[in-house]
N, C-alpha and C positions, 0 to 999 in steps of 0.2 A: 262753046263756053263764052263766046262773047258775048254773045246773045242774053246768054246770063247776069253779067256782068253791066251790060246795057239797061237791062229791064231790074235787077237789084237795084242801080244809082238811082234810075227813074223813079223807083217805088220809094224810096227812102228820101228822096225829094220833095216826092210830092206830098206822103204823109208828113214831112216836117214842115212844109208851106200852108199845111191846113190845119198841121197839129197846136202848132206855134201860139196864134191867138187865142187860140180853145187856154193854152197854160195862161196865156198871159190873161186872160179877164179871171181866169181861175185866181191865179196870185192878186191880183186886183180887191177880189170879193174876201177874200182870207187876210190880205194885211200883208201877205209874204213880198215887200216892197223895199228898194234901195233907197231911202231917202237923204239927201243932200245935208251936209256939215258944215259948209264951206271952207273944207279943210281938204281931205281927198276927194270928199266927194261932191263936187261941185255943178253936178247936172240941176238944170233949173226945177226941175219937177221928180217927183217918187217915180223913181223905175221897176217894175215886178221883175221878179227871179223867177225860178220856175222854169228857164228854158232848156236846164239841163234834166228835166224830164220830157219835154217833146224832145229831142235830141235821142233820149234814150228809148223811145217809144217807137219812134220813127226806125231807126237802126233794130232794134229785138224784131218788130213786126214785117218788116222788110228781109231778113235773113232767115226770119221764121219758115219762109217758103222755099227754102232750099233744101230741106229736109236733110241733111246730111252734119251731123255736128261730131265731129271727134272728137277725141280728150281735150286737146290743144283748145278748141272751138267752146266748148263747153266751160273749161278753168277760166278763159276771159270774160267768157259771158258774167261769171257769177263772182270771178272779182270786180266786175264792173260795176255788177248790180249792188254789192259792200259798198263800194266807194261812193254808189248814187245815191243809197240811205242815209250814210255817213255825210255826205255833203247837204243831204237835205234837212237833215234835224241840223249842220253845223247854220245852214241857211235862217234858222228860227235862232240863231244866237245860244244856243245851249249847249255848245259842245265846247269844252276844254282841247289847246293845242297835245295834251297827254293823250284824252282822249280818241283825237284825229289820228293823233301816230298809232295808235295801237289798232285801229280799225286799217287802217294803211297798211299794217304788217300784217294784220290776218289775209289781207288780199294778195299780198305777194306773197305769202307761204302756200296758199291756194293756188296760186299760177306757178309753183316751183314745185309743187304736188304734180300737177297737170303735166310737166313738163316742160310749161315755157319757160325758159332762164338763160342765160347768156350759157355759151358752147363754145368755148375758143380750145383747140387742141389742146396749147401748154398749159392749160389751166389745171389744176387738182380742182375734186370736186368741192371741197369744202372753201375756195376760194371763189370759185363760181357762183356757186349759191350766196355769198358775202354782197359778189357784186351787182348779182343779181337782185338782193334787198335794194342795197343802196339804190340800182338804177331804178328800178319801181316810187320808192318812195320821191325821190331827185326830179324824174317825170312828172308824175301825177302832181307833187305841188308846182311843178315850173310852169305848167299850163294855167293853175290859178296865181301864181303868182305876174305872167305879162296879163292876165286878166283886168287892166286897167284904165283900156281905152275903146270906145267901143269897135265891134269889131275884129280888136287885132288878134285875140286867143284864138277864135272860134276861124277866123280868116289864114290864120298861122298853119293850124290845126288843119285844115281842109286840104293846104297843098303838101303839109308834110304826106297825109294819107291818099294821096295821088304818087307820090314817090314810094312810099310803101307797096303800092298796088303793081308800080312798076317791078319792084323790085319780088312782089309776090308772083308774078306772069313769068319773070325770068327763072325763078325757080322752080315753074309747075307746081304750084301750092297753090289748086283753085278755087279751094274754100277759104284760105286765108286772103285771095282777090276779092274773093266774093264778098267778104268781111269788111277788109278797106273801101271797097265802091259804098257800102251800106253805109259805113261811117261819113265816106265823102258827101254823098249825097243828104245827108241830114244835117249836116253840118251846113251845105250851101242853101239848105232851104232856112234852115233857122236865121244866116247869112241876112238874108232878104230884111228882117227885122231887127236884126244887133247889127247894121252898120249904121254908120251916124246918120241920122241922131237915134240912136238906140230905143226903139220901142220896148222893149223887154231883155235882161241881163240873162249870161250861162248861173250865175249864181256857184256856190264850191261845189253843186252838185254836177253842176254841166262841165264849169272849168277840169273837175279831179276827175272824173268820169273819161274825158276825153284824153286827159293825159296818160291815167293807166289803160287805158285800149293802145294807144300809140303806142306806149313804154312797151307793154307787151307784144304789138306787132311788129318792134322792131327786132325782138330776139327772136320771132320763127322764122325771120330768114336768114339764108345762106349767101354770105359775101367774100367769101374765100378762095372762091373755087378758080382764078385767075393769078392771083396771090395771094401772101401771107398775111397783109395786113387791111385785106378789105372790111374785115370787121368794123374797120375804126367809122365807116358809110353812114351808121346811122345816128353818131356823133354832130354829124354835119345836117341830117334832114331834121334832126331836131334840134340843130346850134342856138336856133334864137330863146327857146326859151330854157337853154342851158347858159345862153350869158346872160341873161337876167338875173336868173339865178345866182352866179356866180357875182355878176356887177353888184346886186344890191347883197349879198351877203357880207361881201368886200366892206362895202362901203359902211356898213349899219355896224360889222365886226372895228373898226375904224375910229368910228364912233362910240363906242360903247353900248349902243343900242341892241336890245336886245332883235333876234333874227327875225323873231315873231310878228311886231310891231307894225303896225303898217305904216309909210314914209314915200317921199316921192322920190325914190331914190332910184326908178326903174330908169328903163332906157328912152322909152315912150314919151315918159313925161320929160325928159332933161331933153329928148332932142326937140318937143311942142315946147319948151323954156326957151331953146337956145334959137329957134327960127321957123320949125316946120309946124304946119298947119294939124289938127288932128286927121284928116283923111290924108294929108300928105305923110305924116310918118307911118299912119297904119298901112297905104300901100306900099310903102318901100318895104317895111317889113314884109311884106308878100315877094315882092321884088329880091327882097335877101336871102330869104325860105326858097325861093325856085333856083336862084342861082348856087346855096348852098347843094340841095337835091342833085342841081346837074355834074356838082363836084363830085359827089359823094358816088354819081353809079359813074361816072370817070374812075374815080379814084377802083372802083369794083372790077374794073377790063383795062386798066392797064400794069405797068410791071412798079415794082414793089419801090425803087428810088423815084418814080414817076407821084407814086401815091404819096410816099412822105413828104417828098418835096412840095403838093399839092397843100397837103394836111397843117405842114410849117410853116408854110405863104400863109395861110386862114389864120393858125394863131397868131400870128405875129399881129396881122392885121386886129385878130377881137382884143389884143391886148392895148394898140393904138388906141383902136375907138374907146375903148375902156377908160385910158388914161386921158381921150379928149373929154371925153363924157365929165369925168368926174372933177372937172376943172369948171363944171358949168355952176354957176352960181344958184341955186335954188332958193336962195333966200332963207336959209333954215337958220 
């Protein structure tokens, strides 16, 4: 199976290293480009979208060759493939935030058909399925939501599905390895062209795309099986763009601003405000994503006051950073 798993990443690599500029003169010739406001979007020149279709190409054509798709395998594939439509007409500016939620909800009812959804013993079913929406919906925008410096989603995104794959291998679920390496692997060829200075953007369709494959690949695995409360694992591999999420909700609900709005009220931006460099905070961000990961299969093999104590260090600290963060002056 390694073997498998070596020559999946490779393939999905490499088709994302070749696929990449093929989208991007494509977005180029069509007009489907980020162009600059100088307000959020202050890159000096029109960036093309469109990478959250190589991204998606490279991953389907890459896994294509493993011939084996189970139910599980199949429910992601084709909420993926929803969300990558949906993010592509959202990318031509025509989709309503109603809109986007309800094509969101068709895809997590599609992955809770499948059977992907959150499994925690004490749960009743109808309360699983609850948080199973939520988590779906929570993911997939949190991915387009840190989508705001070049880089850091798509870089974020790469190492969470290295801890996923870990965490896939530990289980013997080696279609869902095989799943994670494809993703990894396209994700670090697209990499090559979205770190700065960003040749071409994920766009909602790359950003939401990648976040409902993650969202999904964190509930087919098993984290329990040492203690009670290893569930809480993949909390922590996808921490960063759950405080995102959380910081700029905070902040905009605070404000009176609606949630929807776009604002520099992320983390990225307020720590590039308060000191760091853009490639300086998008790598720490990777630096926080691995160190989250090594918590979180910690937190998976040891015993149960080990884990929480582990889990209540982490909040305390995102609640710090949170209250330094939002002390930072933005000029707004």
């Amino acid at each position: 199976m390694i073997l498998t798993y070596i020559l999946t990443f490779a393939l999905s690599f490499l088709l994302s290293i070749y696929g990449t500029p093929i989208a991007r003169k494509a977005a180029l010739q069509v007009g489907i480009v980020d162009k600059p406001d100088g307000n959020l979007k202050k890159q000096e020149t029109p960036v093309p979208y469109l990478g959250g279709l190589s991204i998606y190409l490279a991953f389907l054509l890459s896994i294509s060759f493993t011939f084996d798709f189970n139910r599980e395998v199949l429910g992601i594939i084709l909420a993926g493939t929803i969300i990558l439509l949906l993010g592509l007409i959202d990318d031509f500016g025509v989709l309503s935030p109603r809109n986007k939620f309800i094509g969101q909800a068709i895809a997590a009812f599609i992955l809770i058909k499948a059977g992907v959804m959150i499994t925690v013993v004490a749960l009743p079913l109808w309360l699983a399925v609850v948080l199973t929406f939520f988590w779906i919906i929570g993911i997939t925008n949190g991915f387009n939501i840190i989508d705001v410096m070049d880089g850091l989603s798509t870089g974020t995104a790469f190492w969470a599905s290295v801890f996923f794959f870990i965490v896939a291998v530990l289980n013997g679920k080696a279609m869902i390895a095989t799943l994670t390496m494809a993703l990894a692997g396209s994700l670090l060829g697209f990499l090559r062209y979205n770190f700065e200075p960003a040749k071409i953007y994920l766009g909602d369709a790359g950003s939401m795309f990648i976040g409902i494959i993650l969202g999904s690949l964190a509930m087919t695995g098993s984290y329990s099986f040492v203690n009670n409360v290893g569930f809480i694992a993949p909390l922590l591999i996808l921490g960063v763009p759950i405080f995102d999420t959380f910081l700029v909700m905070y902040i905009r609900l605070l404000r009176g601003q609606s949630i929807f709005k776009g604002s520099s009220d992320h983390f990225a931006l307020r720590l590039r405000k308060w000191a760091l460099s853009k490639k300086t905070t998008v790598i720490t961000s990777y630096g926080v994503t691995i160190f989250l990961g090594v918590m979180a299969l910690t937190i998976i093999y040891t015993s149960n006051f080990i884990a929480l104590t582990i889990f209540s260090s982490i909040i305390l600290l995102a609640l710090l950073t949170a209250y330094l963060l939002k002390k930072i002056d933005m000029g707004l």
